[in-house]
TISE-328760 format. One record per residue (C-alpha): residue number from 1; x, y, z; residue in one letter. Coordinates in steps of 0.02 Angstrom, whole numbers. Each point is the difference from the previous one (the first is absolute). Layout:
   pos       px       py       pz   code
   NUM        X        Y        Z      A
...
This chain:
   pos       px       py       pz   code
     1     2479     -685    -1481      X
     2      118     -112      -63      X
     3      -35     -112      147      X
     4     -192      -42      -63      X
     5       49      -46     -165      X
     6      130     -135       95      X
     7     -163      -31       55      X
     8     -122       15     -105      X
     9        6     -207      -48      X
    10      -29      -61      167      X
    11     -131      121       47      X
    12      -95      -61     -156      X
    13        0     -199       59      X
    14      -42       54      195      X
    15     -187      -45      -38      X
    16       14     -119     -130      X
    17      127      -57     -122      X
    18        2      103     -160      X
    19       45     -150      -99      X
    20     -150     -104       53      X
    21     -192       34      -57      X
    22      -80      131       89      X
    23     -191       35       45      X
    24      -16      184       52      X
    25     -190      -24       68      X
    26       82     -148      124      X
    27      156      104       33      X
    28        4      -82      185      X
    29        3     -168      -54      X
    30      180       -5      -29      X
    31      204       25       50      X
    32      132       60      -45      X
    33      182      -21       36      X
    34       50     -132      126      X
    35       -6       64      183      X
    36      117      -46      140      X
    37      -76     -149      114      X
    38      -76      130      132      X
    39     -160      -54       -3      X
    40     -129     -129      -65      X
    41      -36       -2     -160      X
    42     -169      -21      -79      X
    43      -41     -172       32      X
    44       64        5      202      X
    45     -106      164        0      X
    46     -153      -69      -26      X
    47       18     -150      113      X
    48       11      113      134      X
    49     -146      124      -56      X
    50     -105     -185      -11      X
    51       43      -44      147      X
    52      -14      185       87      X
    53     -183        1      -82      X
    54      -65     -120      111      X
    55       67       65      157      X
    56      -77      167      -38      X
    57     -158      -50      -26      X
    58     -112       68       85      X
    59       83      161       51      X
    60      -67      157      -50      X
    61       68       44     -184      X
    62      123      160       39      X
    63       74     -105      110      X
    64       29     -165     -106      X
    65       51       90     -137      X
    66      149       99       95      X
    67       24     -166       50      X
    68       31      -50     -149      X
    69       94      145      -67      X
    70      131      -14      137      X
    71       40     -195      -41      X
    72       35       44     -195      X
    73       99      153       80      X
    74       97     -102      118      X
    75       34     -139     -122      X
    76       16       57     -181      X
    77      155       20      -84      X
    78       80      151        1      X
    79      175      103      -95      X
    80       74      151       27      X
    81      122        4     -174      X
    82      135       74      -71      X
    83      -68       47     -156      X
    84     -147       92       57      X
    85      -61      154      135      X
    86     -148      -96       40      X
    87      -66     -140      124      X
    88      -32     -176      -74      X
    89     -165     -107       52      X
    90      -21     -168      -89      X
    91     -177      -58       73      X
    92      -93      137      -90      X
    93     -148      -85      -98      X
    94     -109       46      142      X
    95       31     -160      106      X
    96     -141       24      120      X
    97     -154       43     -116      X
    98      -45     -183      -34      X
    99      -11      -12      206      X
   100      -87      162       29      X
   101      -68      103     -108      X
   102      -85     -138     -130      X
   103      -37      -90      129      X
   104     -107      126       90      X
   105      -77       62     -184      X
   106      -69     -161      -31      X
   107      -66        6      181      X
   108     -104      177      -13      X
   109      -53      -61     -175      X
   110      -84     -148       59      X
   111     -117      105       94      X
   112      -37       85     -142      X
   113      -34     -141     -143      X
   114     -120      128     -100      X
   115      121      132       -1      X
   116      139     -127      -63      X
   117     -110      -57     -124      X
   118      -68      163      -75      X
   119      193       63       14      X
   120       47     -169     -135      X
   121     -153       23      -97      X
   122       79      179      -46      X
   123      176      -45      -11      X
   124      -67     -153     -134      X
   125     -101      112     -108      X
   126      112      154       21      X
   127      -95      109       65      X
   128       92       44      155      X
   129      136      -39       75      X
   130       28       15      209      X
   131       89      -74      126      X
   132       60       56      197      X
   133      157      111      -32      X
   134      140       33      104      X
   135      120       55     -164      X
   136      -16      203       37      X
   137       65       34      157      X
   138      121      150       56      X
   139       61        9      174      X
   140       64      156       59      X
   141      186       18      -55      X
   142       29      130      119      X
   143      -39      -93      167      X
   144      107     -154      -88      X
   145      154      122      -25      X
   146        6      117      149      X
   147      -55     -128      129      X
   148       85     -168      -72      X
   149      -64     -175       36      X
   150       47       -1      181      X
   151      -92      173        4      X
   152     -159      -68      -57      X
   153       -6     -161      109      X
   154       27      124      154      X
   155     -150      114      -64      X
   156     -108     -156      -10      X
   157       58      -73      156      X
   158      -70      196       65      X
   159     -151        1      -62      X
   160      -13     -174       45      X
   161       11       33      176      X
   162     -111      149       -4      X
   163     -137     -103      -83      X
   164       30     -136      148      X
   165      -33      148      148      X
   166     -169       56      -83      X
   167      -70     -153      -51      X
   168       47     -124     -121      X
   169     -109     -137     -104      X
   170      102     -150      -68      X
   171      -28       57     -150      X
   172      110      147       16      X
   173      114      -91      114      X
   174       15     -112     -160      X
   175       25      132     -119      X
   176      160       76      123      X
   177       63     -170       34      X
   178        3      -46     -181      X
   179      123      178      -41      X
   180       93      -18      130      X
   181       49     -195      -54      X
   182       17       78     -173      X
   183      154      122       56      X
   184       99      -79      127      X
   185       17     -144     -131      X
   186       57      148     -140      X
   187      124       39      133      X
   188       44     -172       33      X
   189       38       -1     -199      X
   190       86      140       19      X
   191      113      -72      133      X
   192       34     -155     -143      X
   193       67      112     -123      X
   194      101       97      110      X
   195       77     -164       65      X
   196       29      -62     -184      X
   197       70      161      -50      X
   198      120       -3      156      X
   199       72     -133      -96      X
   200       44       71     -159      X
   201      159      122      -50      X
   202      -49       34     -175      X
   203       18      196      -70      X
   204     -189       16       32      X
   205      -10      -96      191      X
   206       52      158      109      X
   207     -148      106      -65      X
   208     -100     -123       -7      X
   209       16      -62      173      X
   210       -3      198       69      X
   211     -164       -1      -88      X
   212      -81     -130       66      X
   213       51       32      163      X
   214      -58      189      -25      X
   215     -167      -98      -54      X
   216      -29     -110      145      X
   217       17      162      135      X
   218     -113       92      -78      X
   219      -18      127     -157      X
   220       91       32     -166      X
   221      139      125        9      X
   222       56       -8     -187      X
   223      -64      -22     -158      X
   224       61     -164        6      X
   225      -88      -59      132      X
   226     -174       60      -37      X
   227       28     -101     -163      X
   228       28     -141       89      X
   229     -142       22      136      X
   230     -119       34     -165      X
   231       74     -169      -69      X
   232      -15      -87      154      X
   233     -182       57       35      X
   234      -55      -58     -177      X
   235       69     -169        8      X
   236      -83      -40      182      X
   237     -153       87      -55      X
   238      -41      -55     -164      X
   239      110     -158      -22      X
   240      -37      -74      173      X
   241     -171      109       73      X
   242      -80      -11     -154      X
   243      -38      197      -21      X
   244       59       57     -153      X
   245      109      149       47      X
   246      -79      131     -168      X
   247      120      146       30      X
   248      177       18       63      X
   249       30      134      108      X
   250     -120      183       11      X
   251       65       32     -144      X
   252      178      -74      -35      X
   253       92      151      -40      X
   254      -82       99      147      X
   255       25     -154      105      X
   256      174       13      -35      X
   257       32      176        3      X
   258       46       49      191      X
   259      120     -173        1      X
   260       78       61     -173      X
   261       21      182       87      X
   262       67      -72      156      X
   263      116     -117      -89      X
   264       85      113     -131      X
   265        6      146      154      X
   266       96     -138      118      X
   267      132      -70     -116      X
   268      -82     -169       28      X
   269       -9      -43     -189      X
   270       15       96     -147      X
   271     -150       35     -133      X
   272       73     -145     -117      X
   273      -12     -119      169      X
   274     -169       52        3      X
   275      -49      -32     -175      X
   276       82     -168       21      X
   277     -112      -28      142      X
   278     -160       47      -95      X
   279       58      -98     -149      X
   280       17     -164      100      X
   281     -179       35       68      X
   282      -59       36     -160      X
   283       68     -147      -72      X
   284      -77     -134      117      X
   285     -188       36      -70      X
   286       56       -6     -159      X
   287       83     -187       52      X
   288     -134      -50       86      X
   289     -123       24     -182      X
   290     -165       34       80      X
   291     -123      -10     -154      X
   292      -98      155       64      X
   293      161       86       50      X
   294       43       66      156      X
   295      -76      192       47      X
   296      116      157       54      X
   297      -54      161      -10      X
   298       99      183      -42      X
   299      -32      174       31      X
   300     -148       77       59      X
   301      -38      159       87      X
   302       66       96      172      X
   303     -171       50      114      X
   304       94      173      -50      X
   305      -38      -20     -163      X
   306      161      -26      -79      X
   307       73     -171      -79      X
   308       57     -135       99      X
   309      123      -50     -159      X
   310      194       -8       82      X
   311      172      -72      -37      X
   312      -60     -175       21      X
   313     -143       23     -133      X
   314      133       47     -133      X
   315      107     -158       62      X
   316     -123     -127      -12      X
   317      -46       50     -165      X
   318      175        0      -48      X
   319       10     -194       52      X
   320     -149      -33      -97      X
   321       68       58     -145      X
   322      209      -67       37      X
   323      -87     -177       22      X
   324     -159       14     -100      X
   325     -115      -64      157      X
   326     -148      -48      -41      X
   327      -74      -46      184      X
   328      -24       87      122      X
   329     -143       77      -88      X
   330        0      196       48      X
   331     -109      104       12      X
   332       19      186      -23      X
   333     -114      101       97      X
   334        6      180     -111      X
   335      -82      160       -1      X
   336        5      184      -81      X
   337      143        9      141      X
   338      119     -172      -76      X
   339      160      109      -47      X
   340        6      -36     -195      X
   341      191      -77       -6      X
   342      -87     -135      128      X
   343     -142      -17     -114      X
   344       76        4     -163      X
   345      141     -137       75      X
   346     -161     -118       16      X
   347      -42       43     -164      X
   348      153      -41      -66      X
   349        6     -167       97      X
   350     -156      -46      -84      X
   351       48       53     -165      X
   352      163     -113       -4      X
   353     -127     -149       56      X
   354       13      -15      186      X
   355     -155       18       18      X
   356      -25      -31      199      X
   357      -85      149       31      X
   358     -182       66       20      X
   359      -23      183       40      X
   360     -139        6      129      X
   361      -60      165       -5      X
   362      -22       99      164      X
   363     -140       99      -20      X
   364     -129     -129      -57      X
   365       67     -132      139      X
   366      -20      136      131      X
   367     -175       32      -72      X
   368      -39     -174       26      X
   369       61      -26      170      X
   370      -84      150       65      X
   371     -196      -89      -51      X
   372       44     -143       97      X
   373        8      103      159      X
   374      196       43      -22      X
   375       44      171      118      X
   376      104      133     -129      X
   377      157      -58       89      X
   378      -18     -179      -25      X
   379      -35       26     -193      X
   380      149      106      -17      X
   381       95     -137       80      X
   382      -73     -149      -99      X
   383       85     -165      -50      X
   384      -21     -123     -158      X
   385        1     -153       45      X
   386        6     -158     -132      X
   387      -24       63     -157      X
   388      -66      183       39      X
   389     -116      -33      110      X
   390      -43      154      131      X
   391       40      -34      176      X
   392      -22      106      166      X
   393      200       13       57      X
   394        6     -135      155      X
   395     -185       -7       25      X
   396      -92      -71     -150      X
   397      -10     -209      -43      X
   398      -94      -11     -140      X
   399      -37     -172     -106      X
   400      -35      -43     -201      X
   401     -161      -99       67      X
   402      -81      -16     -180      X
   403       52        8     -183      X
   404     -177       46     -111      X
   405        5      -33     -177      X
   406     -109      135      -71      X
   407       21      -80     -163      X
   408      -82     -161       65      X
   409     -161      106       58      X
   410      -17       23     -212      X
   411      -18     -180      -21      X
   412      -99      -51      147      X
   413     -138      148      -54      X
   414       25      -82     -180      X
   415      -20     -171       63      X
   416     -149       52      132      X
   417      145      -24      149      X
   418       57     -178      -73      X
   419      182      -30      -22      X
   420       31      -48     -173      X
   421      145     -113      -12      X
   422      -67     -116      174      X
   423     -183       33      -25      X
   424      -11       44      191      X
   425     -125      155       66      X
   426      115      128       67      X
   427     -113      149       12      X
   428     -180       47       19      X
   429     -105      -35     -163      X
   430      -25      157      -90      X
   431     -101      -52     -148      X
   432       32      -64     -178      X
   433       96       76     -116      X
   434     -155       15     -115      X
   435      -72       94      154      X
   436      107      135      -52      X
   437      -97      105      -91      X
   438      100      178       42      X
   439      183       31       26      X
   440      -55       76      190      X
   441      -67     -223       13      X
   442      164      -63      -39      X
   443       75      140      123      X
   444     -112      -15      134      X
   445       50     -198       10      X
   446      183       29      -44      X
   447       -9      120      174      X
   448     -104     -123       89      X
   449      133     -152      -24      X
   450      146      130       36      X
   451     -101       52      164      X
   452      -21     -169       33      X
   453      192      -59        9      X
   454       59      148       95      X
   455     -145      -16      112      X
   456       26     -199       40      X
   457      200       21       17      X
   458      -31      133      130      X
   459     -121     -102       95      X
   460      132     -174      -12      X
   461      137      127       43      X
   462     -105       52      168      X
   463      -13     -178       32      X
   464      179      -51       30      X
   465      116      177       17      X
   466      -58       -4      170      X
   467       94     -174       30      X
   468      189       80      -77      X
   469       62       14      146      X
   470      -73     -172       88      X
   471       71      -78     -188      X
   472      176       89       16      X
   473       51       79      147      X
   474      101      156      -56      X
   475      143      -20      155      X
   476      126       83     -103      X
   477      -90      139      -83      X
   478     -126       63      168      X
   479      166        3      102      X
   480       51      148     -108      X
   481     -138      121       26      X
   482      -30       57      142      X
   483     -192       50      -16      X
   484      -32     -199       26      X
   485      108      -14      152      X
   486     -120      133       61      X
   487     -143      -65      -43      X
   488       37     -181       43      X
   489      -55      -66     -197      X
   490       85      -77     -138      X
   491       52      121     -163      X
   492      -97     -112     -119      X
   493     -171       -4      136      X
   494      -12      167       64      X
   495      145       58       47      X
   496       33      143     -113      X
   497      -89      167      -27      X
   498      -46      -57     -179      X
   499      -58     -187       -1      X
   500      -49      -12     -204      X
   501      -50     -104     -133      X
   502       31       27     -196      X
   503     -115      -42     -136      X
   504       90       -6     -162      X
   505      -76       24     -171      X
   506       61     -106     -140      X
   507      -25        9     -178      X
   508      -71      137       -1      X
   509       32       90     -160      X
   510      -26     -177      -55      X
   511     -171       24       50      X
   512      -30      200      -66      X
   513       48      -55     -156      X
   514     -139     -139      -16      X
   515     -130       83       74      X
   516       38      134     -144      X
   517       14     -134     -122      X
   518     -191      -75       41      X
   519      -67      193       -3      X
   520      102       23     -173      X
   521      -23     -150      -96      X
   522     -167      -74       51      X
   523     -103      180       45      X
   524       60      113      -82      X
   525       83      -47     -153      X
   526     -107     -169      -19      X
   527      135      -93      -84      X
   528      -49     -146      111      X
   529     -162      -33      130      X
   530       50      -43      173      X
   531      -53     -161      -39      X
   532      135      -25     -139      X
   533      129       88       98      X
   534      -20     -144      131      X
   535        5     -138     -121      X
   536      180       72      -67      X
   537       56       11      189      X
   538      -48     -169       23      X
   539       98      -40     -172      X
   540      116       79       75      X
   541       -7      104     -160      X
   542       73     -168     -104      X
   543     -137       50     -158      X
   544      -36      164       28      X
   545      164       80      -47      X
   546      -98      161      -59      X
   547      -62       43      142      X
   548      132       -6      102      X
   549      101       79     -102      X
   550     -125      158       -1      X
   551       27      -33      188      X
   552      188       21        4      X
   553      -10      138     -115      X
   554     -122       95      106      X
   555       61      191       55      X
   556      -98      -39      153      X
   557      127      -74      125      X
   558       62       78      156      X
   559      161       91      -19      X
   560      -33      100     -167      X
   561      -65      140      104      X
   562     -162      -13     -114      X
   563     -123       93       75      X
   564     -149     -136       32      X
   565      108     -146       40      X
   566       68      110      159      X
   567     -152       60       54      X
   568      -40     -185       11      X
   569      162      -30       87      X
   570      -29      148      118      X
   571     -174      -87       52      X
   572       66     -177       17      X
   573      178       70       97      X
   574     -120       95      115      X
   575     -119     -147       20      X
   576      127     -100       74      X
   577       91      110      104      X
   578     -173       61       81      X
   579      -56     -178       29      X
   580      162      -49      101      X
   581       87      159       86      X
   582      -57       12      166      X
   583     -101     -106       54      X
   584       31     -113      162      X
   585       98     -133       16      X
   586       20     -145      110      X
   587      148       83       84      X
   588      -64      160       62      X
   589       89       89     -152      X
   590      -97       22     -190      X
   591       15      -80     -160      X
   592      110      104     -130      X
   593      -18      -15     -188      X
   594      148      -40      -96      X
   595       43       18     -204      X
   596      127     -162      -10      X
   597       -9     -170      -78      X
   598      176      -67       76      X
   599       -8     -160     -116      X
   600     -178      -26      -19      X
   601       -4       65     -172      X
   602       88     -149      -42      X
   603      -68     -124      119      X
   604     -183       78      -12      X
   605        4       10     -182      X
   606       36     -185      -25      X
   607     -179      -52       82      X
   608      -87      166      -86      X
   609      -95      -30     -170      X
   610      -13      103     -153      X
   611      -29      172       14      X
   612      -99      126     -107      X
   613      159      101      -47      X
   614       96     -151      -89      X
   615       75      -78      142      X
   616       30     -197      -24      X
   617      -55      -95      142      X
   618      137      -28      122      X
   619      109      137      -62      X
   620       77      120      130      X
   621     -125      155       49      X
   622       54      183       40      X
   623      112       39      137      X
   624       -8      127      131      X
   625      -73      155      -71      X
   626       83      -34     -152      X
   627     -103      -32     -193      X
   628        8     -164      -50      X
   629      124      -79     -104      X
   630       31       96     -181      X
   631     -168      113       38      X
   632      103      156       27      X
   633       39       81     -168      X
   634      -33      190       42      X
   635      152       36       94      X
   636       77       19      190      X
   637      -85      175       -4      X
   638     -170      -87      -26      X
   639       27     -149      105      X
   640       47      150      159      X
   641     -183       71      -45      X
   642      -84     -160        8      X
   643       62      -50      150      X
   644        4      167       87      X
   645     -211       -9      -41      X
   646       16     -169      134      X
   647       29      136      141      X
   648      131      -99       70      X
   649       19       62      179      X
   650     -184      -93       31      X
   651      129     -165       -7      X
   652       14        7      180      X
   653      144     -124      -17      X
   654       79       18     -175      X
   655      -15       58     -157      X
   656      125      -64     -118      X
   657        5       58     -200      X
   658      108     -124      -89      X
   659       92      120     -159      X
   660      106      -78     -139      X
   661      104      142     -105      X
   662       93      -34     -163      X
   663      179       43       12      X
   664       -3      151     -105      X
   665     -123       91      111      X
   666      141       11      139      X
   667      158       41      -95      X
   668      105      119       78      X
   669      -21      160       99      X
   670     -175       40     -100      X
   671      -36     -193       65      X
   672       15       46      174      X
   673     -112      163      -13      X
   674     -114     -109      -86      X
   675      -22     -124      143      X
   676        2      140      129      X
   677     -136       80      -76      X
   678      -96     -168      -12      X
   679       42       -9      186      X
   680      -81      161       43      X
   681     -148      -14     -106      X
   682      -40     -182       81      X
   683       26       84      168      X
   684      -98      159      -19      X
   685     -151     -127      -61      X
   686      -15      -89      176      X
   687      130     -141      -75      X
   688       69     -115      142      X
   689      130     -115      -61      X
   690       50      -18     -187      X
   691      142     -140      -54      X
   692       89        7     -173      X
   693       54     -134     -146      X
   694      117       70     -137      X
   695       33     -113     -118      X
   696       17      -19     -217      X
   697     -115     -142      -41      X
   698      142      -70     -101      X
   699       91      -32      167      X
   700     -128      -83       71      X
   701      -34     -101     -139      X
   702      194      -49       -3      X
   703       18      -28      175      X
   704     -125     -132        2      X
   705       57     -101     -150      X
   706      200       24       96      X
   707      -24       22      180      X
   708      176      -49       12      X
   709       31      188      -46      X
   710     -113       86      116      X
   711       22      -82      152      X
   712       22      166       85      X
   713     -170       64      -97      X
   714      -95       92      127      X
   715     -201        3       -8      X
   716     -100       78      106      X
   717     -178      -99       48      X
   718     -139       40      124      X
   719       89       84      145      X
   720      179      -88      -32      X
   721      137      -48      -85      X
   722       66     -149     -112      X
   723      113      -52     -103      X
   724      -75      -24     -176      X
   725       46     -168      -16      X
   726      -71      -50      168      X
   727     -186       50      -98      X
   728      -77     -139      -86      X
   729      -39        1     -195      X
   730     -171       64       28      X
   731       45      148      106      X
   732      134       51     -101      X
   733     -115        3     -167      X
   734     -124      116       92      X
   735      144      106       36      X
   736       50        0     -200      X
   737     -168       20      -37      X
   738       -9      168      103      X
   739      167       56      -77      X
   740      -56      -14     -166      X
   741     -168       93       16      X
   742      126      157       75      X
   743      142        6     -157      X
């Protein structure tokens, strides 16, 4: 290991120069050390693409982009270094999107003017947010590994030719064409680095070379070289292809298993080669500073029955802890099966404040799969994808088509379906608030204006997910499953067995909590008519101080496990999840509900007004199935209860509960037993994925007034990790806020 901390300083600057100001959301926008003149660099690059633009015009779009794709791969700069086990690419701010992919957006979307505007009128107001996506896609590791890239060209140049004997439309001649482009020009590349590496002598250059060459003939033989085919597939894929690659490997420790096995049996390396190997893999994510992290998942469970957690499990959680890592994210599928030293190891992890982890718990994921049409053996053998999303292992793209703010349904029924802060109509009129006469009137438009949103993002969605794959052809990603070769269809059309669409709801505790707050304070406690209420939301409470403080002080907020407040909850989580799950969408697969806010509850909050339960305008709303900021005061026990009453297995596509635990909760063995039993309770309740803050309020308070301290402070968000003082002010006082209402 000594080797990686020789390392370490140069594998920090390979993305972008550590000294220099750094935007994690625009993480591709930049360099890092200075590469060898092999290539063009960014200026010469896009010349060509300009010029290569025009003389594809016209061709169908698999084609043009591969096109494409080969010219950056044939010209972009290129190392293979000394100080570290992995491939360098310079061109990797996705060169070609300008020239294919928003190109061809802006095409579909003229066709569909209404749709574009509707989709802004939302996104202004808040109200929802929704866009095409091509950020959750995982190709099938396996195929990648055992077959190589020169593998997969020859079983698309296969199917190719079986397609051409039957009966072929251009279309599908296209769609071959364009992955067949795609891979001899990855094995072009590969030829470059071999050359280049031909040239070196360092200590590194002999495996190096081997590897490559291993590489270009086909599949990974070592642990070493499936790294560096996972690396290599992520960096053409999602820095070139423009497919966010959202898990790396089928699991990384069971990815890596047989190669760790075959290595240590063989004398090729020796376990510390290996965790060298891992650590320099490890490392380049964490480099690279993707704001939303980059997803891995751990463990699991054997068709058998017993746990898929190994030797590499226990080494990559070793690394995490040797080098603090904060990305990759992991997560750590567990069950009543996860042997407890594995478990409690996380535990530990999290406890010391590497808090990378979200335990994604089997049972309720496998529940979840299975009412989406999953077969028992393709639940047991589930991925996460992104954050925690559920996936169907090789056969399942699935998008985040639409962000609803549930909260925002409280102040359009408040507002009869008028935005507050632009004055525009966003939903159906509902009636004035005066109209209001019962608690069941203010309800009945509250679920009118929520019905409203998820109804109208479903219908833009159907609109334009049929056009993904016309938008951005997914050459790199279809080539790797085999079901579209078959079928002749690209993996984000309808290629796959699952073709589906997420609906996320936002804000929504957010949103209990006020619709408790206009049945508390205006119905049945009459300290204010609804009339009044809206008046201080329009205030923005400035003037009616006493009445919002009854509303912050109210026991009726989501999380307390009070009794009324979760029934509510129950209703509203069920609501949701009925409206979206299953039903059609325009890719021959179904929509899938999802409990996740990613950064909405920052970005959504900022254009949402007051709320009824003493929310400020523009202040962040609830996260995930988490309560909202400081409304928790009962307890993790009571939070568990509250969220368990959600039944979070009908999130078709994640559940995540957001918990923050003081310090002292945690200490020592009794600590771990604690969180175990936490663990078990969550999972026995239908739970899917639950993520975990520990902090003292003091240290948060003291890391933000001297982040020069903290700069390795670890916080956990939606579905990722940061570094604290990568959070602005206004995040990191919610989170102080929260820890205070725990001590």
């Amino acid at each position: 290991m000594k080797s990686i901390y020789n390392d370490l300083t140069f594998i920090e600057n390979k993305y972008h120069k550590t000294s220099e100001p750094f935007d994690p959301y625009n993480r591709m926008a930049y360099h890092g050390y200075d590469y060898p003149e092999t290539g063009f660099d960014d200026v010469e690059m896009e010349t060509g693409l300009c010029a290569l633009e025009k003389e594809t015009e016209g061709l169908p779009h698999p084609i043009a982009k591969a096109t494409m794709f080969g010219y950056v791969l044939d010209h972009a700069k290129i190392d293979v270094n000394e100080k570290d086990w992995f491939v360098g690419f310079y061109n990797w701010g996705r060169p070609i999107t300008k020239h294919t992919l928003n190109r061809w957006n802006d095409e579909v979307f003229e066709n569909l003017k209404e749709t574009q505007d509707e989709m802004h009128l939302f996104d202004q107001t808040g109200a929802v947010a929704m866009w095409p996506d091509f950020d959750h896609v995982i190709p099938n590791w396996d195929d990648i590994l055992t077959l190589g890239y020169t593998g997969l060209l020859e079983r698309v140049r296969k199917y190719h030719a079986l397609w051409r004997e039957k009966g072929i439309s251009e279309e599908q001649d296209a769609f071959f064409e364009g992955m067949e482009l795609t891979y001899e020009a990855i094995l072009r590349l590969l030829d470059r680095y071999i050359a280049y590496a031909e040239t070196k002598k360092h200590e590194k250059a002999a495996g190096q070379l081997a590897c490559l060459k291993n590489l270009r003939a086909g599949g990974a033989t070592s642990v070493y070289e499936a790294l560096q085919s996972i690396y290599l597939y992520f960096i053409l894929c999602e820095c070139v292809d423009h497919y966010q690659t959202r898990s790396l490997g089928n699991g990384m420790d069971s990815t890596l298993l047989p190669y760790f096995n075959a290595d240590i049996a063989s004398g090729r390396f020796t376990k510390d080669e290996e965790k060298e190997f891992i650590g320099y893999f490890l490392l380049q994510y964490s480099a690279i500073g993707n704001y939303w992290g980059h997803p891995m998942y751990l463990a699991g469970t054997n068709e058998d029955g017993s746990s898929k957690v190994n030797e590499v499990s226990y080494l990559i959680l070793d690394l995490y802890e040797e080098f603090r890592i904060y990305n990759p994210k992991v997560q750590v599928k567990v069950n009543f099966n996860t042997p407890k030293p594995f478990l409690y190891k996380v535990f530990d992890l999290l406890r010391k404040g590497i808090s990378s982890f979200v335990l994604c718990s089997e049972p309720g994921h496998m529940k979840a799969v299975r009412a989406y049409g999953a077969t028992e053996k393709e639940a047991i053998n589930f991925e996460l994808s992104g954050c925690y999303e559920t996936r169907v292992r090789h056969n399942e793209s699935s998008t985040g088509t639409g962000y609803v703010n549930a909260a925002k349904a409280v102040e359009l029924a408040l507002h009869n379906g008028r935005d507050v802060k632009t004055g525009l109509q966003v939903g159906p009129g509902t009636g004035d608030v005066s109209e209001f006469l019962t608690f069941e009137d203010f309800y009945e438009a509250f679920l009118a204006q929520w019905s409203y949103l998820i109804d109208e993002t479903i219908r833009l969605a159907d609109s334009f997910e049929g056009y993904l794959a016309v938008i951005n052809p997914s050459n790199v990603y279809s080539a790797s499953v085999e079901r579209c070769l078959k079928r002749a269809v690209d993996g984000y059309a309808f290629g796959v067995k699952y073709n589906n669409s997420s609906i996320l709801n936002c804000g929504f505790a957010s949103a209990v909590n006020s619709v408790m707050a206009v049945k508390k304070l205006v119905y049945d406690d009459k300290l204010s008519s609804i009339e009044g209420l809206k008046e201080a939301l329009d205030a923005d409470w400035v003037g009616y101080e006493k009445l919002r403080a009854k509303a912050l002080r109210s026991p009726f907020k989501y999380g307390n496990a009070e009794p009324e407040t979760d029934r509510l909850a129950e209703a509203m989580a069920d609501y949701y999840s009925t409206k979206v799950n299953n039903r059609p969408n325009a890719r021959g697969g179904v929509y899938k509900a999802i409990m996740h806010s990613a950064m909405q509850f920052i970005w959504q909050g900022d254009k949402t007004a007051a709320l009824p339960d003493g929310r400020r305008a523009g202040e962040e709303l609830s996260k995930n199935a988490s309560p909202a900021p400081g409304s928790d005061r009962s307890g993790v026990t009571a939070l568990i209860n509250s969220a368990a009453a959600l039944h979070p297995y009908n999130y078709h596509e994640s559940f995540c509960l957001d918990v923050m635990l003081h310090p002292s909760a945690v200490e020592g063995e009794d600590g771990l037993v604690a969180m175990d039993a936490l663990l078990k309770t969550y999972m026995e309740n239908g739970g899917m994925s639950i993520q975990f803050n520990i902090f003292h309020a003091e240290t948060l308070r003291d890391a933000q007034a001297h982040p020069e301290k903290y700069r390795n402070l670890q916080v956990r968000v939606c579905g990722w990790n940061v570094l604290w003082n990568n959070l602005s002010k206004k995040e990191q006082d919610a989170y102080i806020l929260r820890a205070e209402s725990i001590q």
